[in-house]
C-alpha positions in Angstrom: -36.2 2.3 -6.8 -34.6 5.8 -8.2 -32.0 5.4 -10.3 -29.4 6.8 -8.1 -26.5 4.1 -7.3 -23.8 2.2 -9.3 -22.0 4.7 -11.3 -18.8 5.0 -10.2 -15.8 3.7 -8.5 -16.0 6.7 -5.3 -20.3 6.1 -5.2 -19.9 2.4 -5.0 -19.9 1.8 -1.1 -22.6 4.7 -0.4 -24.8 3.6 -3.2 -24.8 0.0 -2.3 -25.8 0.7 1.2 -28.4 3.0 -0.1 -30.3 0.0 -1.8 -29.8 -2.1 1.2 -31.4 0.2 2.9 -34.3 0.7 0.6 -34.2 -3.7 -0.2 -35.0 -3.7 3.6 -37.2 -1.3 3.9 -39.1 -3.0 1.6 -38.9 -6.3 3.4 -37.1 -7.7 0.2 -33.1 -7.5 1.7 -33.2 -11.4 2.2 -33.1 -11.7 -1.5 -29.7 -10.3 -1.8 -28.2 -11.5 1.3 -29.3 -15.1 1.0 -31.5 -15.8 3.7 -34.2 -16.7 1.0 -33.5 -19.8 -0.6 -34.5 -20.8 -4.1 -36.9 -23.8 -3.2 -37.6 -26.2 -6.3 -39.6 -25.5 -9.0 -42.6 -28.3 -8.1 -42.8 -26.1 -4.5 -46.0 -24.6 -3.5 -43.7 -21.4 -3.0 -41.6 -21.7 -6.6 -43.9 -18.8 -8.2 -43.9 -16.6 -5.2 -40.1 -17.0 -4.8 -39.6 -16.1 -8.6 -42.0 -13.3 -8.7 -40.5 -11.4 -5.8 -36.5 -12.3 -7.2 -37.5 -10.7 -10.4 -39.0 -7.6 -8.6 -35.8 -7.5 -6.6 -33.5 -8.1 -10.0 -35.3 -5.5 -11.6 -35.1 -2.7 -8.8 -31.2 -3.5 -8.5 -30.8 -3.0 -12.4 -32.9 -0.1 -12.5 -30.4 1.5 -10.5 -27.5 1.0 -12.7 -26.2 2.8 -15.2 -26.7 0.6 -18.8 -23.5 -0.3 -19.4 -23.9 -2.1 -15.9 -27.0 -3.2 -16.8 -26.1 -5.3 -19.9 -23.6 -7.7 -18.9 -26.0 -8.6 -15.4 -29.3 -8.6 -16.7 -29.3 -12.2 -17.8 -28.1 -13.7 -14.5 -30.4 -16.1 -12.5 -31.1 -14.2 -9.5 -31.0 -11.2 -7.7 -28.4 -11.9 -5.2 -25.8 -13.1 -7.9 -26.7 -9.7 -9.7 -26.0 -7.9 -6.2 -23.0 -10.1 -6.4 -21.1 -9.8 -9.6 -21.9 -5.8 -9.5 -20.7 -5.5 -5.8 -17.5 -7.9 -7.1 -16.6 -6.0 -10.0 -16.7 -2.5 -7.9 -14.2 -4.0 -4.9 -12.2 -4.6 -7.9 -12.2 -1.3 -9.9 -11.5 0.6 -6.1 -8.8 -1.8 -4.7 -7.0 -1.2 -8.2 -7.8 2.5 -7.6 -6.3 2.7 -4.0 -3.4 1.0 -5.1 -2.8 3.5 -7.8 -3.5 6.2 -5.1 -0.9 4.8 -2.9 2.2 4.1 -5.2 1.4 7.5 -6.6 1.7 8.7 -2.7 4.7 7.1 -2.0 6.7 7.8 -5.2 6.0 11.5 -5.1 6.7 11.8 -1.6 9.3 14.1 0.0 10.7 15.2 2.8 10.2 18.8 2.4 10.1 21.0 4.8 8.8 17.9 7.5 11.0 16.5 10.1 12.8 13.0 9.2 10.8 11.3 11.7 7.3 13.0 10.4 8.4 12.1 6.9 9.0 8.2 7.9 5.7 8.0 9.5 3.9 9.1 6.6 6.0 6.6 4.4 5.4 3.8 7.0 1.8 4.5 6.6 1.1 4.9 2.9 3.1 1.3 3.1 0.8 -0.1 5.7 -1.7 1.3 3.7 -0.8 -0.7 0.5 -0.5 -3.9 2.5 -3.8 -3.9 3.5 -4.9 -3.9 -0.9 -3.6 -7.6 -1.6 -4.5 -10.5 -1.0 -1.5 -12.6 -2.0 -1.4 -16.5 -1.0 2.3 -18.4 -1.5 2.7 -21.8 -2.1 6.3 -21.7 -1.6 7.3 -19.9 2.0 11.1 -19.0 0.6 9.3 -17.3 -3.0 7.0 -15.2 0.0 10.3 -14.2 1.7 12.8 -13.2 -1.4 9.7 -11.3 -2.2 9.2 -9.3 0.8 13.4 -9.0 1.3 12.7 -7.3 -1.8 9.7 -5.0 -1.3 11.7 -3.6 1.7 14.3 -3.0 0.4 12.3 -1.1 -2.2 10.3 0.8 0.2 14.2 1.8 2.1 15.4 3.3 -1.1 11.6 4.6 -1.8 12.3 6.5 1.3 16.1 7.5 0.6 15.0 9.2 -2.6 13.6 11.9 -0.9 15.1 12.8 1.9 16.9 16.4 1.8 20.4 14.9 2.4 24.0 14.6 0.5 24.4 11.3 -1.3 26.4 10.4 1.3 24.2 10.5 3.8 21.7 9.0 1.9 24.3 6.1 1.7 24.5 6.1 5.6 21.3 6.1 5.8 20.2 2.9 3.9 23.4 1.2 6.0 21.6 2.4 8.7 18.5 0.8 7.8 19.7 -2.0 6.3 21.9 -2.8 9.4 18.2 -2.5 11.8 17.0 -5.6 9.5 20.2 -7.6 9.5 19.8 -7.0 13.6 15.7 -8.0 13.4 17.1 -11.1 11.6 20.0 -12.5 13.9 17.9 -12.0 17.0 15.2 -13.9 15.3 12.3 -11.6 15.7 11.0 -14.2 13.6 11.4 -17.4 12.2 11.1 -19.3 8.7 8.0 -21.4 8.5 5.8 -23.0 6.3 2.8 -20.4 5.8 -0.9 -22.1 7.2 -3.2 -23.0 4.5 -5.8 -20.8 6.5 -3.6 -17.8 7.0 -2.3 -14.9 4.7 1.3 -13.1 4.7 1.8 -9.7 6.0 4.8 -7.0 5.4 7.2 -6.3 8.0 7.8 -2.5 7.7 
């Protein structure tokens, strides 16, 4: 297998699906997926099973750069080397979009856009974000002083650059703030405690 996948962050996805590719190609992809077990080592089909996950192991390190290589070479087998590398990537890029994102929505601006343009894209960037963690709460009431907070944030994110007078910045947020107060009396939604199986989501 050519030397040509994990070596960065924006490669990551396209490289990986590259040695899919070649892995099945190969008839060897059920090595990283899973599909072919370990048997024990008294088997009939022990050796086989070892020869072709070290074959497999190999090709998947030869295609990393050394500094990958080091730190996976010594794992058992070839899917927990496709594993930890694919695991450490989803890392290094969700903490890279989130970067992206703050960066987006702290620099934003109004500019020369109209207000409504300029909220969408604010909206989205913050939709965007969402989508990055994966946060579980024990405590439903810590989960909503937290998200009171984070849109709160994101209204004065969105104040800050709009091209108006402080005043109407002021009016604005009351504005705002006034729409939540409203979502809250009607009861667009309701306190509960959050399902073990289920994960929170903003309200923007």
């Amino acid at each position: 297998m050519a030397k040509t996948a994990m070596t960065g962050v924006n490669r990551a996805q396209t490289s990986s699906e590259f040695v899919k590719l070649v892995l099945d190609g190969r008839e060897k992809l059920i090595y990283i997926t899973g599909e072919e077990k370990q048997p024990g080592e008294k088997d009939s089909g022990f050796k086989n099973w070892r020869s072709e996950n070290s074959l497999v192991t190999a090709w998947l390190l030869n295609s990393m750069e050394a500094a990958i290589v080091k730190p996976n070479m010594f794992l058992p087998t070839a899917k927990v080397v496709w594993d930890s590398v694919r695991q450490t990537y989803s890392d290094l890029e969700n903490s890279s979009q989130i970067f992206e994102l703050k960066s987006k929505l702290w620099q934003s601006k109004q500019g020369d856009h109209e207000i409504i343009v300029y909220y969408n894209e604010m909206v989205t960037h913050e939709l965007e974000l969402d989508q990055c963690y994966d946060d579980e709460w024990e405590n439903p009431n810590d989960c909503a002083r937290y998200m009171k907070r984070e849109e709160n944030d994101c209204v004065y994110m969105f104040l800050a650059g709009v091209n108006r007078s402080l005043d109407e910045v002021l009016e604005w947020k009351e504005a705002i703030l006034e729409e939540m107060r409203a979502l809250e009396k009607s009861k667009t939604w309701e306190m509960v405690d959050l399902p073990q199986d289920k994960k929170t989501v903003g309200c923007k």
